[in-house]
C-alpha positions in Angstrom: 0.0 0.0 0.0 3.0 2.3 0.6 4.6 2.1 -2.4 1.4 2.4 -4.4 1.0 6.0 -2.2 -2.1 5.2 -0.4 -0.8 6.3 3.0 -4.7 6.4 4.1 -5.3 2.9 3.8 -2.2 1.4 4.7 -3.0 4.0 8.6 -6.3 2.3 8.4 -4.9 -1.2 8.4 -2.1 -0.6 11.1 -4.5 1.3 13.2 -6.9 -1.9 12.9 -4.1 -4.4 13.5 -3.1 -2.3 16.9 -6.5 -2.5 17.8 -7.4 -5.8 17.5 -3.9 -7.7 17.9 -2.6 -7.6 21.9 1.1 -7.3 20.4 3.0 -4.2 21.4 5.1 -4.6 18.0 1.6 -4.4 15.9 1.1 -1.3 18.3 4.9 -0.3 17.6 4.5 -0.7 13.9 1.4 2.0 13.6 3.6 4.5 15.4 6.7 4.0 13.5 4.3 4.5 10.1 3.3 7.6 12.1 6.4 9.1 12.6 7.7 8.5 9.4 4.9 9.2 6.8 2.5 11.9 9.0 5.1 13.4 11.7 6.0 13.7 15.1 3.0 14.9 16.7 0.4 12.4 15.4 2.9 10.2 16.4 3.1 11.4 19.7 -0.9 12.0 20.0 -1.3 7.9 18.7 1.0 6.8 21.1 -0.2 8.8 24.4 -3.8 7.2 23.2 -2.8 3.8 23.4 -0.8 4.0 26.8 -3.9 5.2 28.3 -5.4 2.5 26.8 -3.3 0.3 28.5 -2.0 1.6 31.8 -0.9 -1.4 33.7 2.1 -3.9 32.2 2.5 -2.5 29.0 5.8 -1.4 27.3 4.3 1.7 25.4 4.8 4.1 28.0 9.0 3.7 27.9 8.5 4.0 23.8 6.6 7.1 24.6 9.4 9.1 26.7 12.0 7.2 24.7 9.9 8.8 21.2 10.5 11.8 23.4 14.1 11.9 24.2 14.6 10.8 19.9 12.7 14.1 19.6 15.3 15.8 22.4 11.7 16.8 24.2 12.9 16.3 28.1 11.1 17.9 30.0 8.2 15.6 28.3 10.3 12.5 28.8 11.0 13.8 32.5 7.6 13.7 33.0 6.4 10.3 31.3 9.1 8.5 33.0 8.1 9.8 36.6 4.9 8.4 35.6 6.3 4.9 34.8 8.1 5.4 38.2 5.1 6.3 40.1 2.8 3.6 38.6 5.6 0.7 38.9 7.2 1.9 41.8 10.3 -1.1 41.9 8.9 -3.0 39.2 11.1 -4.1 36.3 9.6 -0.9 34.5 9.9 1.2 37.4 13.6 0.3 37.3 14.0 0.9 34.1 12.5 4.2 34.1 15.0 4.8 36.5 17.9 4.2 34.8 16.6 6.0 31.4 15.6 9.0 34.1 19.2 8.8 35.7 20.8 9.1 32.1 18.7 12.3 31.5 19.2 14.2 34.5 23.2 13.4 33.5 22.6 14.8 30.1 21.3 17.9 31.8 24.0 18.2 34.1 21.8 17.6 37.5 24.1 15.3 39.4 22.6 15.3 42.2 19.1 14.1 41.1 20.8 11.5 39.0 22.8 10.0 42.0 19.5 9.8 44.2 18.0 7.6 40.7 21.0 5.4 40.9 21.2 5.2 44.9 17.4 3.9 44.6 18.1 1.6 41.9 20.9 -0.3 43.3 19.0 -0.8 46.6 16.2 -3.1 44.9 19.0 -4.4 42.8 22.3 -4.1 44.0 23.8 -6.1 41.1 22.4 -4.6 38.0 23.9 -3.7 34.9 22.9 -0.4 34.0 23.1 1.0 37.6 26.6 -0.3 38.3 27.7 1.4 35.0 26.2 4.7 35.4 27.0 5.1 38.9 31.2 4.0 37.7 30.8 6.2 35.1 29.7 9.2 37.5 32.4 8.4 39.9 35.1 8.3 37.3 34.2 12.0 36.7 34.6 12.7 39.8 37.9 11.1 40.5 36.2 8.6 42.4 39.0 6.3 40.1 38.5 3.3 43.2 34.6 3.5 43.5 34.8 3.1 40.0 36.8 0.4 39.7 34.8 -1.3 42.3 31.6 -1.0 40.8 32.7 -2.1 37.2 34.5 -4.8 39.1 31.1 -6.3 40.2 29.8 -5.5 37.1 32.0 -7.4 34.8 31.5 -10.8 37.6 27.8 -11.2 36.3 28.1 -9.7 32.9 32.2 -11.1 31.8 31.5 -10.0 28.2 30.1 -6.4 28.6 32.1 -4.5 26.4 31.4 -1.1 27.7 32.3 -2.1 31.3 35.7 -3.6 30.4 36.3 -0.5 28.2 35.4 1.9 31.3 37.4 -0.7 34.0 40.3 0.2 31.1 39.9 4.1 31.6 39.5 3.4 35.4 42.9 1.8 35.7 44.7 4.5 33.2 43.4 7.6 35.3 44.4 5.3 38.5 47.9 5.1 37.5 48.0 1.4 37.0 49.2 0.4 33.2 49.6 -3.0 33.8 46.1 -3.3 34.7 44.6 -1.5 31.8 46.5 -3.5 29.5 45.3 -6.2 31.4 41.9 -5.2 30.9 42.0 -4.3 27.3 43.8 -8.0 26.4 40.5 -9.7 28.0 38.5 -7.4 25.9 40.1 -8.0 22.8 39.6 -12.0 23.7 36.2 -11.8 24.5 34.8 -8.8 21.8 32.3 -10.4 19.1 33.1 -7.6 17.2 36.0 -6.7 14.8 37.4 -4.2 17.8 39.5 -2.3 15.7 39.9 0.8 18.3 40.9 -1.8 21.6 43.7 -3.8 19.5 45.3 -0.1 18.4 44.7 1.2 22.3 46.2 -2.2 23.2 49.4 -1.2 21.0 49.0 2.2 22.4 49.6 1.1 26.0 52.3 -2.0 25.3 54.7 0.9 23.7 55.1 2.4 26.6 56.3 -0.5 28.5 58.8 -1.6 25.1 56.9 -4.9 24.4 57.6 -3.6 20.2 57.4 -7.0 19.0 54.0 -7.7 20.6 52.9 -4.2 19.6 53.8 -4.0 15.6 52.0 -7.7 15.2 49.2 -5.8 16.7 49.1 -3.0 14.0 50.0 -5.3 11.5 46.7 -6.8 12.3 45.0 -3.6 13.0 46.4 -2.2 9.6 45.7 -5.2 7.5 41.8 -5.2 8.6 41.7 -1.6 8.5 44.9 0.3 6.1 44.5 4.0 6.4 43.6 4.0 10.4 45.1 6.8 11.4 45.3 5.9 15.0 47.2 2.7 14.4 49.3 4.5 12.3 50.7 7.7 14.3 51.4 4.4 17.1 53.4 2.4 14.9 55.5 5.6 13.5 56.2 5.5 17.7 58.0 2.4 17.4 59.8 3.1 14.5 61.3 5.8 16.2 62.3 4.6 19.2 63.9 2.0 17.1 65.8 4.3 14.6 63.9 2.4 11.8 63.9 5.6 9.9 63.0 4.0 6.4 59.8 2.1 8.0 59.4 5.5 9.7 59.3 7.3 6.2 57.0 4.6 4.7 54.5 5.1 7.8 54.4 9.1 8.2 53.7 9.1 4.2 51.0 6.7 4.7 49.9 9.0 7.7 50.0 12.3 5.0 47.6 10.3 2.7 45.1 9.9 5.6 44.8 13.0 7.1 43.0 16.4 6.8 46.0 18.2 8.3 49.2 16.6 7.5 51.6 19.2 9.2 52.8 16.5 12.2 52.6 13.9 9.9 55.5 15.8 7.5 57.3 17.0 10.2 57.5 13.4 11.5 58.7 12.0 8.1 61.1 15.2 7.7 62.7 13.8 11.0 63.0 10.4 9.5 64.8 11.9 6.5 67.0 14.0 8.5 68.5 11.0 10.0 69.2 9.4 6.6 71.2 12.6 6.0 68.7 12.8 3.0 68.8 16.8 3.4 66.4 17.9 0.9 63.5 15.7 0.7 64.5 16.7 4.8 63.6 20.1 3.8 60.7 20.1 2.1 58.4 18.3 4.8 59.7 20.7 7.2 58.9 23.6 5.0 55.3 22.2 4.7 55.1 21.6 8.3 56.1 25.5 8.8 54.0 26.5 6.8 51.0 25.0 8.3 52.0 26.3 11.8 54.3 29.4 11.4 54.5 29.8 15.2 55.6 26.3 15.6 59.6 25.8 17.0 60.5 22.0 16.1 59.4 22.2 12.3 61.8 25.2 12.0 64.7 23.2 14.2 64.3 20.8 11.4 64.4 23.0 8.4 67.4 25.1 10.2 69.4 21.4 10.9 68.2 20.3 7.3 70.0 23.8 5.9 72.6 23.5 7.5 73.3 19.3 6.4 73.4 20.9 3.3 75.8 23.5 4.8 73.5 26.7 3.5 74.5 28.5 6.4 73.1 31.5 5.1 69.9 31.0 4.5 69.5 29.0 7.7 70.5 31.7 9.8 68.2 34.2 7.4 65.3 31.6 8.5 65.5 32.0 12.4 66.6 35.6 12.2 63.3 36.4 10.3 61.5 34.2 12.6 63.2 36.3 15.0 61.9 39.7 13.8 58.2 38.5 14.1 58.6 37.4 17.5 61.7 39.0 19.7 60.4 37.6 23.1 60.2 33.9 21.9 62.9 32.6 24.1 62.4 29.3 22.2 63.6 30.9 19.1 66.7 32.8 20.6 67.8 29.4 22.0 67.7 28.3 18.2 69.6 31.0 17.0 72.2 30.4 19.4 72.5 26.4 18.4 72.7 27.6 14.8 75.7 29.7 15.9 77.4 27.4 17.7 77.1 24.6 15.3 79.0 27.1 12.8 81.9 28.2 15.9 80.4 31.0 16.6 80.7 31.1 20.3 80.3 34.8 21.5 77.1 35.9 19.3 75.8 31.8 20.9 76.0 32.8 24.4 74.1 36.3 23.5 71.3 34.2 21.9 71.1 31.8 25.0 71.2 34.6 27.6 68.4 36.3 25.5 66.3 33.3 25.8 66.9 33.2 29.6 65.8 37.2 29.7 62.8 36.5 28.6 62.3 33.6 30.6 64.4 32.4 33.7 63.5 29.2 33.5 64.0 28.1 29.9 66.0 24.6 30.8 67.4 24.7 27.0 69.3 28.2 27.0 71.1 26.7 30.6 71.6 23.4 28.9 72.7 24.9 26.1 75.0 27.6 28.2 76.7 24.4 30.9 77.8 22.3 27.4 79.4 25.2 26.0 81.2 25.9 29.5 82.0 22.5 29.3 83.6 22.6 26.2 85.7 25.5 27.2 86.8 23.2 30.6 84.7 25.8 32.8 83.3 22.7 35.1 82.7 24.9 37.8 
């Protein structure tokens, strides 16, 4: 009847079939025809109709605030799910109605109400799902990182495979300072996941870099890049490792593949220009730094890269033009006068150096590099004192 146009009839055989059927999908099915062919509000009217026609056990008054909150109405789905409350009290629906109420007071920022929801919930049903998540979730936000571990810990005893509790008891253990833990966590959902979890095996790589398990973690993006090749994610993690492992022609390969996937490429060329600076491969060097710089004039390391890459290919001169100009636009950047003065004393020019790294500390006492830079050349000199 739809796709012959006659909306009328095909209302008039829907409405009929609710009627006479005691089915909540025939019921479900009028409204979603509603919704879709004649709009919100007789949607809304049609559905208010039938939960007063059926006030006791009947679903339809969660798909009403639910048709609500899809409409981002809450104040109306407020409303309809005190109702519920108030009718069902600690009935199954009551306790849903809770939970759904919980997550909208959330959404609206009133904790407090929220919390009483979930306090409520969990004392008819201390073990359930959707209580025990909301209430981790809330105390994660409030640095509660051990409630919240607790509760998701309980959690994840009834329900081993809930995805979004092991990813939260993940985040739990990060912001609680325990690594192993997380990694722990993210393993057993990567084992248990019926889905292709792309994101937990390149958060899994993410955290095994940092304690220099590289074997374990590039067979993890070589998975994570054969199921999904341009994930950026997996990619910026694996040009990691290929650093720390001076593997600058794998680096090259990856930060180009990173360039190809990405709306703003400036890291991703500075990151290769790195890789080609240590291959002493000066002017491919160069020109990813320049792109770099000029995506981010302000920014120090891509012009450290295209000063080092002039001066590889000992153009002194227009190096020191680069940073002097630099210098012009901005004559308090201490970071700047700190690279003016490692240009000068990688070409022996010791006296105008120190100027440049006393300059940086004059604008800012505690610039670490200018000292640094300042106690090697003393060094040098034999000044140990």
């Amino acid at each position: 009847m739809i796709r012959q146009g006659r909306k009328d009839d095909a209302e008039a055989f829907l409405r009929g079939v609710a009627e006479s059927v005691p089915s909540a999908d025939a019921k479900l099915l009028l409204v979603d025809f509603l919704l879709n062919r004649r709009g919100f509000a007789q949607a809304e009217k049609n559905l208010a109709r039938l939960c007063r026609a059926e006030p006791g056990g009947s679903d339809l008054p969660l798909l009403l605030a639910e048709l609500y909150l899809r409409q981002e109405d809450r104040a109306k789905a407020v409303k309809a799910y005190r109702e519920i409350i108030e009718l069902d009290q600690t009935g199954s629906k009551g306790l849903i109605a809770r939970a759904a109420l919980a997550q909208v007071y959330k959404a609206q920022g009133e904790k407090e109400a929220a919390r009483a929801l979930i306090v409520e919930f969990l004392q008819e049903d201390p073990n359930n799902t959707e209580a025990l998540f909301l209430r981790a979730r809330e105390r994660l936000e409030d640095g509660d990182n051990e409630g919240a571990i607790a509760d998701l810990r309980t959690l994840l005893r009834v329900h081993a495979n809930l995805a979004g509790g092991r990813a939260l008891l993940v985040e739990a253990h990060l912001r609680n300072g325990e690594p192993a833990l997380a990694i722990e966590a993210l393993r057993t959902l990567l084992e248990t996941s019926l889905e292709n979890n792309q994101a937990v095996r390149v958060e899994l790589a993410r955290q095994l870099a940092g304690t220099g398990e590289s074997d374990s973690v590039l067979a993890l993006l070589s998975e994570a890049l054969s199921r999904v090749p341009d994930d950026l994610a997996a990619l910026r993690v694996q040009a990691g490792i290929y650093a720390r492992q001076n593997n600058w022609p794998a680096l090259v390969d990856t930060a180009t593949a990173m360039i190809k996937q990405t709306k703003e490429p400036a890291l991703s060329h500075y990151i290769r220009g790195q890789a080609y600076l240590m291959q002493r491969r000066f002017d491919e060097a160069a020109a990813d730094f320049a792109v770099a710089l000029k995506s981010g004039p302000e920014a120090i390391d891509p012009l450290a890269g295209l000063v080092r890459a002039h001066l590889g290919r000992n153009d002194y001169k227009q190096a020191e033009a680069l940073v002097l100009r630099r210098l012009a636009e901005a004559p308090d950047n201490p970071a700047v006068h700190n690279l003016l003065g490692e240009l000068y004393l990688a070409t022996g020019k010791t006296r105008p150096a120190e100027a440049a790294f006393q300059a940086a500390i004059k604008f800012r006492k505690d610039y670490a590099p200018a000292y640094g830079n300042l106690a090697k050349m003393a060094g040098q000199a034999g000044n140990v004192d």
